[in-house]
C-alpha positions, -999 to 999 in steps of 0.1 A, spaced: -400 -357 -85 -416 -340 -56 -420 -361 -20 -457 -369 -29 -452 -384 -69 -425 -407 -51 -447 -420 -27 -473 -430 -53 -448 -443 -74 -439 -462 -47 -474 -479 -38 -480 -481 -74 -444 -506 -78 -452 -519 -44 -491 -531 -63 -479 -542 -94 -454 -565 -74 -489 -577 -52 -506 -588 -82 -479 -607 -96 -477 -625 -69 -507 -638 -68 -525 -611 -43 -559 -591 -49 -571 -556 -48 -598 -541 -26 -625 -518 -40 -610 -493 -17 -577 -490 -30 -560 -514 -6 -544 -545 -15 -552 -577 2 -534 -605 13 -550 -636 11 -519 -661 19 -503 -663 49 -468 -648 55 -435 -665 62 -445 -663 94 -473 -681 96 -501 -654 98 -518 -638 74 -513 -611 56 -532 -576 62 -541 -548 38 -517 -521 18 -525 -489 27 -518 -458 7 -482 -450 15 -470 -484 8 -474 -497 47 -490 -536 56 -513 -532 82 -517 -563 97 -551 -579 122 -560 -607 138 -557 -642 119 -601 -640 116 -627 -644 146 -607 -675 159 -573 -660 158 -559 -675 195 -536 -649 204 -569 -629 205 -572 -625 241 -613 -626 232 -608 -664 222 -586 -672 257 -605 -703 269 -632 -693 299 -612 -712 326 -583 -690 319 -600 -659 314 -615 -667 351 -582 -676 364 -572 -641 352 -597 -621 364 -594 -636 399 -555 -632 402 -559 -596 390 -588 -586 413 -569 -605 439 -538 -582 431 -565 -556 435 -567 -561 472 -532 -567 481 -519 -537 467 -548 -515 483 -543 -537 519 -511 -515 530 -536 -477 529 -558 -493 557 -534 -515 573 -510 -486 584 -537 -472 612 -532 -506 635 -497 -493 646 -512 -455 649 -504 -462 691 -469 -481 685 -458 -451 664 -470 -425 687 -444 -437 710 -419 -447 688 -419 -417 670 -427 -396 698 -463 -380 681 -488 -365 705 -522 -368 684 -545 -348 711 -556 -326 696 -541 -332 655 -543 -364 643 -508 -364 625 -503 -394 617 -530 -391 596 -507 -373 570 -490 -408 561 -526 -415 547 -530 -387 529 -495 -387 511 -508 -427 502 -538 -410 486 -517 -379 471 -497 -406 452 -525 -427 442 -543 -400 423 -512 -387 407 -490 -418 396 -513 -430 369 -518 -400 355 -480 -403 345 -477 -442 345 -505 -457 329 -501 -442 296 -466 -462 290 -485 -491 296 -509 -488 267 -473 -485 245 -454 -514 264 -483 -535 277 -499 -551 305 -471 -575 318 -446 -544 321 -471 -524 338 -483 -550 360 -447 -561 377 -429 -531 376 -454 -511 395 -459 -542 421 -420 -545 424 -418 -507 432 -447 -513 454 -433 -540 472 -401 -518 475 -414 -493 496 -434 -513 518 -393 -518 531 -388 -482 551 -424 -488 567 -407 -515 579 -377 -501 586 -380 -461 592 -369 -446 622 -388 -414 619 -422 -405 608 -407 -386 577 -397 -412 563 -430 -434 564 -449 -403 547 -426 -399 520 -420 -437 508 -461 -437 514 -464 -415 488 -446 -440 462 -462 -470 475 -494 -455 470 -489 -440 435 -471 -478 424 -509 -497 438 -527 -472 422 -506 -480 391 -514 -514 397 -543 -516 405 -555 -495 372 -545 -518 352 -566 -545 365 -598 -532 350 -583 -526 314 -572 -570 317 -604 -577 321 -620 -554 293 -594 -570 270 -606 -607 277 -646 -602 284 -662 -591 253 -692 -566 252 -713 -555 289 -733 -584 289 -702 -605 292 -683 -579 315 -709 -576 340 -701 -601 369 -663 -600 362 -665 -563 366 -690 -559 396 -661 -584 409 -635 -557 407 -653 -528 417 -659 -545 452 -622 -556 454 -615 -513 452 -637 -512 480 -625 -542 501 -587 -541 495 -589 -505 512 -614 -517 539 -599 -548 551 -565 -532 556 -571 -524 594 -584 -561 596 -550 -577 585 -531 -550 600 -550 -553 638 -546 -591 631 -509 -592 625 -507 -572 654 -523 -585 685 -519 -620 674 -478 -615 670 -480 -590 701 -439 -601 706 -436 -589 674 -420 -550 667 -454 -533 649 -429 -532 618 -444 -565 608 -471 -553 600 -454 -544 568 -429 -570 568 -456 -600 569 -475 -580 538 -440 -579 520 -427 -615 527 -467 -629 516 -471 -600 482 -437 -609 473 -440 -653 478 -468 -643 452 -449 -624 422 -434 -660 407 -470 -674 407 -483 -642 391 -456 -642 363 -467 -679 357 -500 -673 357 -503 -640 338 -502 -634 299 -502 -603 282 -538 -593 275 -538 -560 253 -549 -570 218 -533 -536 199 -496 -547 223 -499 -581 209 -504 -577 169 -478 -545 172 -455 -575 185 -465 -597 156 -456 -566 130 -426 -565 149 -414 -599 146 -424 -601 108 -403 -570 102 -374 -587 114 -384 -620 98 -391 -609 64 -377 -573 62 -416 -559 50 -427 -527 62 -455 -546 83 -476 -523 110 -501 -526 136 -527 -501 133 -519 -490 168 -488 -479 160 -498 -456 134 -521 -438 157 -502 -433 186 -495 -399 198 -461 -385 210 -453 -399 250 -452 -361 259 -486 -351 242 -505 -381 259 -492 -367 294 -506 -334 282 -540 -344 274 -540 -368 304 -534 -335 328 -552 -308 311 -584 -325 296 -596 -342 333 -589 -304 349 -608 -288 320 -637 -311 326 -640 -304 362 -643 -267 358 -665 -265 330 -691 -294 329 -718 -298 357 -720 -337 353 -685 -346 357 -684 -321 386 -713 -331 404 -700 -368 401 -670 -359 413 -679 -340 444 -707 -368 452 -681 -402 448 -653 -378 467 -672 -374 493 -679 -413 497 -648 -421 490 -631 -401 512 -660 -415 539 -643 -448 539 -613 -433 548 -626 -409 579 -644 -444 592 -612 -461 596 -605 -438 619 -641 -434 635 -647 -467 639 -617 -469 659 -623 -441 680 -663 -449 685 -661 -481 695 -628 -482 717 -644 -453 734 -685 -465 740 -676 -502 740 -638 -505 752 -625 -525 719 -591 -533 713 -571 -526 685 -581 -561 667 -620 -559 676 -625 -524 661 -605 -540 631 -633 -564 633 -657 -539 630 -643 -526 598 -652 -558 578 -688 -545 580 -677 -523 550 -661 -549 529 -695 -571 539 -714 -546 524 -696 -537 489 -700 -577 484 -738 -579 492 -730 -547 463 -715 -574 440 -740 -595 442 -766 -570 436 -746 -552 405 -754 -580 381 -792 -567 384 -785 -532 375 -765 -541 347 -796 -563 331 -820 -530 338 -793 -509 316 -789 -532 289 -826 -537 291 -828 -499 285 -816 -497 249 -852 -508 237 -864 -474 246 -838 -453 237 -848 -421 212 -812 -409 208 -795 -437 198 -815 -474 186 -804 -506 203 -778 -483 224 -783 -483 265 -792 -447 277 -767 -438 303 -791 -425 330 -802 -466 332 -768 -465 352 -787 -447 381 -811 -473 390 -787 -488 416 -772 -452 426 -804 -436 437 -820 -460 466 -777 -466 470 -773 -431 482 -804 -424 501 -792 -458 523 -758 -444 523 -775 -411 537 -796 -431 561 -766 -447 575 -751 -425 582 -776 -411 610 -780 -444 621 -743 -454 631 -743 -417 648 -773 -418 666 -772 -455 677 -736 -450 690 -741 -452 726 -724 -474 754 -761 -483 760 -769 -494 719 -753 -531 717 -726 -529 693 -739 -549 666 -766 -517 659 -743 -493 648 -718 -519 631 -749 -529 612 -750 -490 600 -711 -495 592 -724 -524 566 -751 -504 551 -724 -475 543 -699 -498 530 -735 -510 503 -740 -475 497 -698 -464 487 -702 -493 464 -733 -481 447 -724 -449 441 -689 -457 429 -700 -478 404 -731 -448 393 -703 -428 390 -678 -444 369 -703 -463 344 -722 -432 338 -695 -407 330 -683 -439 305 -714 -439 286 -719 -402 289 -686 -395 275 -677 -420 253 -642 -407 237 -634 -387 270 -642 -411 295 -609 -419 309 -606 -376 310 -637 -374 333 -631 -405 353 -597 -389 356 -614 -361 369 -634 -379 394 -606 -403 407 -582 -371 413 -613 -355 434 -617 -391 453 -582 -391 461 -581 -360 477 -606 -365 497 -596 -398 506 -563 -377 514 -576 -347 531 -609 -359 550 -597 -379 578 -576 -350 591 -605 -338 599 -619 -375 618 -603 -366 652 -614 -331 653 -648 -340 639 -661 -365 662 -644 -354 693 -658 -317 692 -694 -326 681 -701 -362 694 -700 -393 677 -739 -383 675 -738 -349 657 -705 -362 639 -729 -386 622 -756 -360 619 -736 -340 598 -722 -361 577 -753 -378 573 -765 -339 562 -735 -339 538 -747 -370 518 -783 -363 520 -774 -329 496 -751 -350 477 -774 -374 474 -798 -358 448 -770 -357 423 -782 -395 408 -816 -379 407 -810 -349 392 -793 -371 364 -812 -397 364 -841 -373 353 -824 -342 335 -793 -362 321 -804 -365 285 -813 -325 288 -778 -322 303 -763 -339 282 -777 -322 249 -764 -287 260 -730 -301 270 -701 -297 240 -681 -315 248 -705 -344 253 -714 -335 218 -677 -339 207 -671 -369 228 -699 -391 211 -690 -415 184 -711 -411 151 -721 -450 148 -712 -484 160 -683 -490 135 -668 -454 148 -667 -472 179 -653 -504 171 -629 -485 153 -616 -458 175 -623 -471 212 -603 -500 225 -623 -526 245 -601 -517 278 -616 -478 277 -643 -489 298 -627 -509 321 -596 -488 324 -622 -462 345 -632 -481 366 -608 -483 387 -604 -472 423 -578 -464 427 -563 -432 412 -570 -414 377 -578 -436 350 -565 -435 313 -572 -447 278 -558 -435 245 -583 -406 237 -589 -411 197 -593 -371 196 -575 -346 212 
């Protein structure tokens, strides 16, 4: 008998024994399982090579991480956000000992700024870790992926601590960077996993997109702080105080964390009543997962595909770059403005940096209203009924980037000696509004846009952000110091106003964009059951990340 004939004979024995015990057949050709198992959860359906494939215990099922209580689903979505921050705290941070390193490492930054290339192999890393990391986690889980990369980021926070050359704090950089990017990821997938639908996502997520604005922003803060308020202290603490306080903190995160991925937890149930009972019991996840090695394939090639051949990711990429790498030049601006027209120490330009982090929370705060415009949108969508139409994303994006553009002129012309401070730190606030704004545009549109590919062209977009987060304050020194602080401002302010028809342009031509794209065509799913079906709850979220290239398990390749 060939392979085939034994396999049906063997569903066919495996059915006969079903209903003689007592168990019923589906209309499809599956057989059901009514009656719990030995182990105390019900049983799934029989599929057609003899396999149980196994779901939650119904709607109330408690291991559902849907059904956590709303207490504990808070209490997770702070501690996550909040590990958000610290692991993004140590890329601003570093710049407060830029003048203790100079000496100690004997750097002469007139006319290169290069210690500036400690920032941008934090940046190199971030983009390029998760593009290797992430992936395991959707296999092993959150909990793995959530301690191993903060262990490995608390390990190399040591030789900033302890380096005695500047090769050495570029190099570990790179790791720490790509392990908080790692990190940090995974935040936005836990809170997918435990808020169900947009409605219920919105604040939770508006929550985390401003701590991947603020954990980067307030770094100089803590790191000025540390600094001139332990002035007897080597400038090493400034990673030794963020070590001894993030690692104090991993006990309380193991207690307080659970694992959160529904497809991890029922392929751990199978797993357990395999070994309990000896049936072939499955997940449906782990009958759809692809080879390790193909998964890194697609998660290289698909994002660099989408770059080069469709406008909208690449527009979206080159305008949230250009932001992003924006709140990395200003930590170095700021510094140099305002020590230079108003005399600031180390600490009180720190100071001035908050004005960023004050303005992606007045973005949190406004978020929740642009997410009941876009939900409001799906009454008058023609493409798809009762669906949101993507381009309702914009409505934050577009006045967002005209005041990020506006802003821009304003901290450069109002940066004079003879302009109190407050004027241009007021600017400062309005640019920190306008990153958050056009981060968000960016990542919820390409989500809805592309639907299957999303994680691909947010992948796409975060490895563009990086680089410029990497690249552009090289050029901060030269920038600023050869034009004025005045045409420094001009110019980037020139930069953005460009850039800043890109939410326009889509917000206006998207649905003609998006017909005449194919592989927005491939990417869409044919109905709401496809969907359900094929796209785990933490796609969305998993792109929304800051922090370095987002991933989800593409149902298509």
């Amino acid at each position: 008998m060939g392979k085939s004939g034994s396999t049906q004979k063997a569903v066919e024995n495996r059915r006969e024994a079903d209903l003689e015990s007592g168990q019923m057949s589906s209309d499809e050709g599956t057989t059901l399982h009514p009656s719990e198992s030995g182990s105390g959860h019900k049983r799934g359906k029989i599929d057609d090579k003899g396999r149980e494939i196994i779901d939650w215990d119904g709607p109330d099922d408690p291991d559902n991480p849907f059904n956590f209580s709303i207490s504990y689903k808070w209490l997770l979505t702070i501690t996550t956000c909040f590990i958000s921050i610290l692991t993004g705290l140590p890329a601003g941070a570093y710049g407060a000992g830029n003048e203790y390193m100079e000496e100690a490492y004997g750097i002469d930054q007139t006319n290169f700024p290069w210690l500036q290339w400690a920032t941008c192999s934090w940046n190199i890393g971030a983009a390029t870790f998760p593009l290797l990391f992430v992936p395991l986690t959707e296999k092993s889980g959150r909990m793995p992926g959530y301690f191993i990369s903060y262990i490995v980021f608390l390990i190399f926070l040591i030789p900033s601590g302890v380096g005695t050359n500047f090769a050495t704090m570029i190099v570990t950089r790179f790791f720490g960077g790509g392990a908080s990017s790692v990190s940090i990821n995974i935040v936005g997938g836990t809170i997918a996993d435990i808020w169900k639908g947009p409605k219920e996502r919105s604040i939770p997520m508006s929550i985390f997109g401003m701590t991947s604005v603020v954990g980067i922003a307030l770094g100089p803060f803590i790191g000025g702080a540390i600094q001139t308020n332990h002035s007897t202290l080597n400038w090493h603490w400034i990673y030794w105080m963020q070590l001894i306080f993030d690692g104090a903190l991993l006990p309380v995160f193991w207690f307080i964390l659970r694992e959160t991925r529904g497809d991890v937890i029922l392929a751990k149930r199978a797993a357990k009543i395999r070994k309990e009972t000896g049936r072939e019991v499955y997940a449906k996840s782990e009958l759809k997962r692809k080879p390790l090695l193909e998964e890194l394939k697609i998660s290289f090639e698909r994002p660099t595909k989408m770059l080069v051949t469709e406008f909208v990711v690449a527009a979206f990429t080159l305008w949230v770059s250009f932001a992003w790498g924006l709140l990395f030049l200003f930590q170095n601006s700021i510094t140099q403005t305002f020590q230079t027209n108003y005399g600031f120490n180390t600490f009180q330009t720190s100071l001035i940096q908050l004005a960023l982090s004050v303005g992606a929370v007045v973005g949190t705060i406004i978020n929740p209203f642009q997410d009941r415009m876009y939900l409001g949108s799906a009454a008058r969508n023609k493409e798809t009924k009762e669906k949101p139409i993507p381009e309702a994303r914009l409505y934050f994006s577009m006045p967002g980037s005209l005041l990020f553009t506006g802003a821009l002129f304003w901290y450069g012309w109002t940066s004079y000696p003879s302009i109190h401070w407050i004027v241009p730190t007021l600017a400062i606030g309005f640019i920190g509004l306008g990153i958050y704004s056009i981060y968000m545009g960016t990542v919820t549109y390409l989500t809805d846009a592309y639907e299957k590919y999303a994680s691909s062209a947010l992948s796409a977009a975060s490895l563009g952000r990086n680089a410029f987060g990497a690249f552009l304050p090289l050029a901060s020194q030269a920038l600023f110091t050869n034009l004025g602080f005045h045409w420094a401002g001009s110019l980037l302010g020139f930069l953005a106003l460009a850039l800043s028809g890109v939410p326009f342009l889509l917000f206006y031509k998207g649905e003609y964009l998006r017909h005449h794209s194919p592989f927005i065509k491939d990417a869409m799913f044919d109905s709401p059951e496809q969907e359900e079906e094929e796209k785990h709850p933490a796609d969305i979220a998993n792109i929304q990340t800051v922090e370095g290239a987002n991933r989800y398990t593409a149902p298509a390749s």
